[in-house]
VEXZA-753050 format. One record per residue (C-alpha): residue in one letter; x, y, z. Coordinates in steps of 0.5 Angstrom, whole numbers, padded with zeros to 4 digits, always signed. Layout:
N
aXYZ ...
! end
This chain:
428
x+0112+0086+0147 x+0115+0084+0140 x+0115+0077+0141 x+0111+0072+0136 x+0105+0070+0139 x+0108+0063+0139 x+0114+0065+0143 x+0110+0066+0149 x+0106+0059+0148 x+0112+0055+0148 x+0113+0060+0154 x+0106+0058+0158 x+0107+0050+0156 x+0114+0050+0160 x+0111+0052+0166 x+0104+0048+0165 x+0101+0054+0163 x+0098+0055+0170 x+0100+0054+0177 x+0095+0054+0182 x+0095+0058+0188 x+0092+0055+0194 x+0094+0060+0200 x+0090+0062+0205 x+0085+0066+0201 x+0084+0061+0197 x+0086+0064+0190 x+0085+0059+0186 x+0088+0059+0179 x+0092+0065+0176 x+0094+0065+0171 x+0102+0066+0168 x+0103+0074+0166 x+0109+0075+0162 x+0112+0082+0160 x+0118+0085+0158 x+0124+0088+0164 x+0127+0093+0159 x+0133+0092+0153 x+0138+0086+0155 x+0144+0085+0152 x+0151+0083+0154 x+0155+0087+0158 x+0148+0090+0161 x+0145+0089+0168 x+0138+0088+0166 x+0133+0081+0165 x+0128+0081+0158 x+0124+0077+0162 x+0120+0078+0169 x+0115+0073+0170 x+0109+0074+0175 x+0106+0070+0178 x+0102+0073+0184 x+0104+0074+0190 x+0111+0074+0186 x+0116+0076+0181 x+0121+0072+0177 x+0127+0075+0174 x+0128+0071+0169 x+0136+0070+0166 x+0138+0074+0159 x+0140+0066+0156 x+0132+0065+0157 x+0131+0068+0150 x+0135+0062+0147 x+0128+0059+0148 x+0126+0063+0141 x+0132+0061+0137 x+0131+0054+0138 x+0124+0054+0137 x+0125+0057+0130 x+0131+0052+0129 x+0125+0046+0131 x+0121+0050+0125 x+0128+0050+0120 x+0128+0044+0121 x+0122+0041+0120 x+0121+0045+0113 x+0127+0042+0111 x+0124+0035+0113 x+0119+0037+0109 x+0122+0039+0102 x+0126+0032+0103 x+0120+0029+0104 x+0117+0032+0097 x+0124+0030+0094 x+0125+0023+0095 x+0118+0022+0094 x+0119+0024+0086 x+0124+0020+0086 x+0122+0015+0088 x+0117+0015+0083 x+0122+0017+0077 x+0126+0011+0079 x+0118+0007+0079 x+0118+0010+0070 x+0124+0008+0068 x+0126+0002+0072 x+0129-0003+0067 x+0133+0001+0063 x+0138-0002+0063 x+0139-0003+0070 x+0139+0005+0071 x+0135+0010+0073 x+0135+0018+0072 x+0136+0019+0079 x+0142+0018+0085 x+0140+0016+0092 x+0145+0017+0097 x+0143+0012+0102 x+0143+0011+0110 x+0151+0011+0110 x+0151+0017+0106 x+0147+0020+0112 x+0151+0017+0118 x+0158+0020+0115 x+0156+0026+0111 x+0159+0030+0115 x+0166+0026+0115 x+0167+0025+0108 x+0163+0032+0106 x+0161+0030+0098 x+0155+0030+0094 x+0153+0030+0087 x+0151+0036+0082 x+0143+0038+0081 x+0146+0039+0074 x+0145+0033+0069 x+0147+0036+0063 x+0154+0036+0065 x+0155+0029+0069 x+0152+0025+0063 x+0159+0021+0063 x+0159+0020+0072 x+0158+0014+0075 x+0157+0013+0082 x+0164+0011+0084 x+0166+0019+0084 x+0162+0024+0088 x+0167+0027+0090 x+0169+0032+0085 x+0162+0035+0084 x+0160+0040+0088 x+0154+0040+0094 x+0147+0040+0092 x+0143+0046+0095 x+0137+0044+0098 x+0134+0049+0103 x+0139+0050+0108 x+0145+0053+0106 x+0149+0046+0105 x+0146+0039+0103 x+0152+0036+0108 x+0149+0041+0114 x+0141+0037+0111 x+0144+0031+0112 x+0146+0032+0119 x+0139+0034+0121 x+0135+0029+0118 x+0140+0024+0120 x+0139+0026+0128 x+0132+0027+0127 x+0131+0020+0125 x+0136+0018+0130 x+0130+0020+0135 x+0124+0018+0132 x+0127+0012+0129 x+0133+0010+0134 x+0136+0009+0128 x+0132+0003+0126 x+0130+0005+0120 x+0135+0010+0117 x+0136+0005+0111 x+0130+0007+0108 x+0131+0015+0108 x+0134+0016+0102 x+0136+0024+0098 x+0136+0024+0091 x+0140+0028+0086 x+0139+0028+0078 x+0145+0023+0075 x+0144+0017+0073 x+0146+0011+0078 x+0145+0003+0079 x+0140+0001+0084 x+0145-0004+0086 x+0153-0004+0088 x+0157-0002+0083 x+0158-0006+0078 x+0166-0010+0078 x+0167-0007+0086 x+0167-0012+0091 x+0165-0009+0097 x+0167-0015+0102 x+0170-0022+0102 x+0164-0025+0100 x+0165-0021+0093 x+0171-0024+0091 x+0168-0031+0093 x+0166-0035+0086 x+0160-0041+0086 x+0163-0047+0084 x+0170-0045+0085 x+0175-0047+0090 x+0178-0040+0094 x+0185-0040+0098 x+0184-0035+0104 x+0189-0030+0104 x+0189-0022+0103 x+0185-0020+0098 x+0183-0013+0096 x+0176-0009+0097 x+0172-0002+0097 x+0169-0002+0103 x+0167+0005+0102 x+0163+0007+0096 x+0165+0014+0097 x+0173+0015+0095 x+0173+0008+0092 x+0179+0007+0095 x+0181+0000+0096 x+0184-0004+0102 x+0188-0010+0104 x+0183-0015+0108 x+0185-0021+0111 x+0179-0027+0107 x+0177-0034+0110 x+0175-0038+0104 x+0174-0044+0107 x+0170-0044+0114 x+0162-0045+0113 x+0162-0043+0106 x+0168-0038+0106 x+0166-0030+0104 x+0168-0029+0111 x+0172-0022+0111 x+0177-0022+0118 x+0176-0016+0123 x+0181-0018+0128 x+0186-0023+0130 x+0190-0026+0135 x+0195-0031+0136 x+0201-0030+0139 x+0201-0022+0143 x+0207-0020+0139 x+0201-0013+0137 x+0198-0010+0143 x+0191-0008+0143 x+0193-0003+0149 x+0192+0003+0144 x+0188+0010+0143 x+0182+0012+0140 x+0185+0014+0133 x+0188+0008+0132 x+0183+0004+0133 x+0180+0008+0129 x+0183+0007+0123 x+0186+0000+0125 x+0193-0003+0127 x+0197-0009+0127 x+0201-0014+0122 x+0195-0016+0117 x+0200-0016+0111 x+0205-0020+0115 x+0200-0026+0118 x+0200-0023+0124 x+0195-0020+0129 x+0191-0014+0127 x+0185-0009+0128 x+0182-0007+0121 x+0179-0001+0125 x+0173+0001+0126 x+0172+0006+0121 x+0174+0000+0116 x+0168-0005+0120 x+0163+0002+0120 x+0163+0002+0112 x+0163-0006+0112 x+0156-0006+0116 x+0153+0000+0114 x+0150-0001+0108 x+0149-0009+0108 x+0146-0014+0114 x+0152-0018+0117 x+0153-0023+0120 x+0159-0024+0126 x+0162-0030+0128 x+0167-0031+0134 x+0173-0037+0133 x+0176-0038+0140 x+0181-0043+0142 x+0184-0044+0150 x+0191-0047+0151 x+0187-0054+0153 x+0185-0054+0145 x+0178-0054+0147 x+0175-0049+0141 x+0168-0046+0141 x+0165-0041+0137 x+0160-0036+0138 x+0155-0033+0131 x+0151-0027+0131 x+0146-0026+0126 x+0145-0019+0126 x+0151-0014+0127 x+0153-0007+0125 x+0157-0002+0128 x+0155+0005+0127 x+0160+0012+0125 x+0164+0016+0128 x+0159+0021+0130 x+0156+0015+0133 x+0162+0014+0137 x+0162+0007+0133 x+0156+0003+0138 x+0156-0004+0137 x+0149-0007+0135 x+0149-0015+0135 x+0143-0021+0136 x+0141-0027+0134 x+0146-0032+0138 x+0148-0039+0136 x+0154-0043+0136 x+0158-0047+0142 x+0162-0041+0146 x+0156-0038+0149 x+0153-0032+0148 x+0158-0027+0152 x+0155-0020+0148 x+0149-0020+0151 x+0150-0025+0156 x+0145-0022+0162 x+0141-0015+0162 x+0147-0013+0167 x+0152-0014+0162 x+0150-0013+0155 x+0154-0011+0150 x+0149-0009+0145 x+0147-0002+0144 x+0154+0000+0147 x+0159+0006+0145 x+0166+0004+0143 x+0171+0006+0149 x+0179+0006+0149 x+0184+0009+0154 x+0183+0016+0153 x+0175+0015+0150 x+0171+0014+0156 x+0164+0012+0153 x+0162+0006+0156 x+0157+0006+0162 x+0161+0005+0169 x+0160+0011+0173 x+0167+0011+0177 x+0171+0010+0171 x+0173+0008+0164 x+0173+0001+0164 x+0177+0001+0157 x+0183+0004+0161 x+0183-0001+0167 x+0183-0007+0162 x+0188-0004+0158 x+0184-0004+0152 x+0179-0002+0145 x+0172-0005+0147 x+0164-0005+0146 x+0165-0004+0154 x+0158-0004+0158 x+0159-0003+0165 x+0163-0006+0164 x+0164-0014+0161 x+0163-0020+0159 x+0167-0020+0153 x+0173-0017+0151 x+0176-0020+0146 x+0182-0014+0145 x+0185-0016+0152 x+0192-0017+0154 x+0195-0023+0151 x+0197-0028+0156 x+0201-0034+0154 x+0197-0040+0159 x+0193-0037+0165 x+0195-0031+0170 x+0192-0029+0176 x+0190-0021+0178 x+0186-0015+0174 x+0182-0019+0169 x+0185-0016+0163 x+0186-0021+0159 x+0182-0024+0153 x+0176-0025+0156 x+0170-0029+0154 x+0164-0029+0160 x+0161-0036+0158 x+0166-0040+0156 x+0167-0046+0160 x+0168-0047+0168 x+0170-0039+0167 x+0164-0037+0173 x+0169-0040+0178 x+0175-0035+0176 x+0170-0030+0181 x+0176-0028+0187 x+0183-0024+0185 x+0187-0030+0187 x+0184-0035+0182 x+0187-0036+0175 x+0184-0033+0169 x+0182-0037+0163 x+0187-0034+0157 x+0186-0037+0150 x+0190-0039+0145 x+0188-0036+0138 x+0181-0031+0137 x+0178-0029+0131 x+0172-0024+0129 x+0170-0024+0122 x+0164-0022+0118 x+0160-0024+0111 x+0153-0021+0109 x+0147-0025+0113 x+0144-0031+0109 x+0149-0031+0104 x+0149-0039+0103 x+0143-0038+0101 x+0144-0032+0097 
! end
């Protein structure tokens, strides 16, 4: 046939490339024949494939020719991860020869969370210097994609994004850089606070309050954010809030997406979990969870390492390094461990029960597993109540393990908070 020579090989591996025959002759090892059955296409009745295998004959199915295609894509796809590897590595080098001049280099590196949202947000920078000497890298937004090898520098980005994400499980993804040619600071730009933390001067007393940051370095764009000032050094930038159950948490994905509630007036919010991905990205956060009962007893759980992944990642939470006095709920046992997990809501079913959607039955956004041991964006219930635990929940609080039957009263609590500031940043 006309197949390339390596078609045929990935063919044979697929099926061990031999199969031994062990009838009563005593055949022994046969090899696997392949040869084509005649033209196939659509709407015709013949197999480009018959696979023998003596005694017998397999017909194989017209899709069985995508085996090609994805062989060849595997081969596009490991050319492109080449050339980027030879890219980045000149810049990586340019960087090292110009380092010191005046805190720039001659190259851009879109980092890690250029990687995860290259697809959404779809902006790059020119491969032409001479036109953009003036560029800063608070606008990448109105210069057209650099191409590399594949058709569009977006659609590279997304292949080496999962492929890292295989190879790595995304472990590393912030060291994979891609490097245009305009000038760029090493650091965050100059006068963008990215966070509460940013806004936070050594030496000075800060009110808490809503401040204004650009969690995303792509639109510049500011957002209002709710600041803890005060608590453990401040710099603490606010996810969520409850307090009184006046905003219901009982919302779709869209809207946990970009985040709803009172944040403005003091009331109860979700900042989003677009919003928390961009905060987390590109800077190690640490979590920290304030929870009070209607006893007045208080706790607080800290995480050390906490991230939320993209969209396209369907927001998976990773969280580790407990300390505190709540317990450590978000990874409370192998069975019910939160880290890792997929964001689910009532319409998004992502989370690992196999016989329903966890999000639906507790009337809420959350890092289900299958399903809790926390859920902080549950009902808010005024004092205990008993039934569904589809309240705000917090699997290792105090005397809560006794609350096992349908007819003993929940825990609810009072007030909830989620907030986050860059890791070790009162030593910083």
């Amino acid at each position: 046939t006309d197949r390339p020579r390596w078609f045929y090989f990935s063919l044979s591996a697929l099926l061990s490339l031999f199969l031994s025959w062990e009838g009563n002759e005593g055949f022994g090892q046969c090899a696997v024949t392949l040869r084509a059955g005649g033209p196939c296409g659509p709407g015709r009745a013949g197999c480009p494939y018959i696979l023998s295998l003596p005694p017998m004959t397999v017909h194989l199915p017209e899709q069985f020719g995508e085996l090609e295609k994805l062989m060849k894509d595997l081969q596009t796809l490991k050319d492109d991860v080449d050339q980027l590897r030879k890219i980045c590595g000149d810049c990586g080098r340019r960087q090292e020869s110009r380092y010191g001049e005046e805190g720039h280099s001659e190259t851009q590196c879109l980092g890690q969370g250029d990687l995860e949202d290259g697809d959404e947000q779809g902006k790059t920078v020119n491969s032409s210097s001479s036109d953009l000497s003036s560029t800063t890298t608070t606008d990448p937004v109105a210069h057209p994609a650099a191409e590399l090898s594949t058709s569009s520098a977006r659609e590279l980005r997304v292949k080496i994004k999962q492929l890292a994400a295989t190879f790595f499980n995304g472990s590393q993804l912030d060291k994979v850089v891609i490097c245009g040619t305009i000038k760029c600071s090493s650091g965050a730009v100059s006068g963008v606070k990215k966070d509460c933390s940013d806004h936070l001067v050594k030496g000075q007393v800060m009110k808490s309050g809503i401040y204004q940051v650009t969690p995303d370095l792509h639109t510049g764009n500011g957002v209002p954010v709710l600041c803890e000032m005060e608590v453990q050094g401040g710099g603490w930038t606010v996810l969520q809030l409850r307090q009184d159950g006046s905003v219901s948490f009982n919302r779709t994905w869209a809207e946990y997406r970009s985040g709803f509630g009172e944040l403005l007036n003091g009331g109860e919010f979700w900042l989003g979990n677009q919003y928390i991905h961009f905060l987390t990205r590109n800077r190690d956060m640490t979590l920290r969870v304030e929870l009070q009962d209607f006893s007045g007893v208080t706790g607080y759980a800290e995480y050390e390492n906490f991230r939320v992944a993209s969209e396209r990642m369907r927001y998976r939470l990773t969280v580790e390094g407990y300390s505190g006095t709540a317990g450590n709920a978000l990874r409370f046992s192998p069975h019910y461990d939160h880290n890792n997990q997929a964001f689910t809501t009532p319409d998004r079913d992502n989370d690992r029960y196999p016989a329903g959607n966890c999000g639906a039955y507790y009337s809420s956004g959350w890092w289900f597993d299958a399903c809790m041991a926390a859920n902080l964006n549950g009902r808010y219930y005024l004092g205990k109540y008993k039934g569904v635990r589809n309240g705000i929940y917090w699997g290792a609080w105090q005397n809560i393990s006794t609350e096992f039957y349908l007819t003993n009263e929940r825990q609810s609590f009072k007030t909830v908070r989620m907030m986050i500031r860059p890791k070790g940043f009162l030593n910083s």
